[in-house]
N, C-alpha and C positions, 0 to 999 in steps of 0.2 A: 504494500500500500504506500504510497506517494505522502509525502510531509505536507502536512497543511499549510505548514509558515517554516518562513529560513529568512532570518534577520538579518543574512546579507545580501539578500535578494532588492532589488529597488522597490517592486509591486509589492511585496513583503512589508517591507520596514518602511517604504514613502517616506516622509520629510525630505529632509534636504537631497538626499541621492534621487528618486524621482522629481524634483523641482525642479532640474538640471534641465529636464526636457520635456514633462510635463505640467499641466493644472487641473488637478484632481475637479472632474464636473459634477460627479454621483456615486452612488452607488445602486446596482440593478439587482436581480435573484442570486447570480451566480458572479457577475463581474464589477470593477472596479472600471468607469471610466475617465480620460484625463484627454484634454487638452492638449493635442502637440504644440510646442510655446513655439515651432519654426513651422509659418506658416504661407508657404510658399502656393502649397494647396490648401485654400481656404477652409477651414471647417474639420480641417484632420483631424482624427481622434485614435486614442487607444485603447482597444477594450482588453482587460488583462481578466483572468479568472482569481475566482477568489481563494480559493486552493494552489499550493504550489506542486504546480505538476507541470513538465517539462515537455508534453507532448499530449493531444488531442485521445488519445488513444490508451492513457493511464483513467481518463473519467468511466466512470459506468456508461452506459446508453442513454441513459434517463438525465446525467450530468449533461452528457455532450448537447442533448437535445436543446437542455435549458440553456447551456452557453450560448449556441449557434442562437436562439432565437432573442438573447440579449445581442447579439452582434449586430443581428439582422433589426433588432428596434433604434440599436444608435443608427444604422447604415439611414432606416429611414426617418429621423430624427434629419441627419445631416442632410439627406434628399430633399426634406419639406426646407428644411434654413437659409440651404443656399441653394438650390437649385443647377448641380452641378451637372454635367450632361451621363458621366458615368464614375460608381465609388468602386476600387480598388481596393484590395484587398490583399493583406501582407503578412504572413505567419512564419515567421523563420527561426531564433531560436539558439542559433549556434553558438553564442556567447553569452544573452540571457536568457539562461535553460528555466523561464517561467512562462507558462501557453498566456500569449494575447496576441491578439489581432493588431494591426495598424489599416485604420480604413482611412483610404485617401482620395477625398474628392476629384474626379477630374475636368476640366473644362476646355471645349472647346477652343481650336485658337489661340491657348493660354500654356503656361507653365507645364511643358514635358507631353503635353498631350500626344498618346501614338507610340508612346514610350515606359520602360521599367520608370517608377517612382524613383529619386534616391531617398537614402535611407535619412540623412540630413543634412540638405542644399546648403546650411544653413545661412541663408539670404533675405528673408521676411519674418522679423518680428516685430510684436506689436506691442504697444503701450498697454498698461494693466485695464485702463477704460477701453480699449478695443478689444481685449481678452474677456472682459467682463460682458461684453456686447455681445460676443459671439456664444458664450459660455449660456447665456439669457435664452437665446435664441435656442438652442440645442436643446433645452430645457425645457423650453416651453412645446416643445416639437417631441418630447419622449412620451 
């Protein structure tokens, strides 16, 4: 069975090591979600699970279910806020061995469209009142 919490983990312990690159927006059934603070693609978000477990495939069936449908409520959360043309979808893992998602809005005509996401351009961020704006929005769209 898989650890529930590892306090050196970022989604684990959050404060200041998840600060670094996220802003924690909520909490759902199963996941913890955050704000990506580089915000090249508007509305990016992270949805991390709330157990530490390293791989999709460590949950029960009945887990996996309830994650994938916290995914799928931020993806359309971020669909209603900004109206991106398509969210992308990023599960990798290989250095922070805790299962979450990175959904990345994408827009037409715009930043990378057509293309892998990177992992972080880091080229747009925003003031705490433009994080707050967007944080609102998401929010009121879950």
């Amino acid at each position: 069975m898989a650890e529930v919490f590892d306090p050196t983990c970022s989604y684990c312990a959050e404060g200041e090591i998840v600060a670094a690159f996220g802003i924690k927006i909520c909490e759902l059934e199963t996941s913890k979600v955050y704000l990506f603070k580089e915000q090249s693609h508007p509305g990016r978000c992270i949805v991390a699970h709330k157990k530490h477990v390293g791989d999709m495939n460590e949950l029960t069936a009945s887990e996996r279910a309830a994650y994938f449908e916290d995914v799928a409520r931020v993806a359309r959360a971020i669909m209603a806020a900004f109206s991106p043309d398509k969210v992308n979808y990023g599960a990798y893992g290989d250095t922070g061995h805790h299962l979450h998602f990175h959904l990345v809005p994408k827009y037409k005509d715009q930043y990378e469209w057509g293309g892998v996401f990177a992992m972080n351009p880091k080229e747009k961020f925003l003031s705490d009142a433009e994080y707050d704006e967007m944080i609102a929005k998401i929010k009121a769209n879950l």
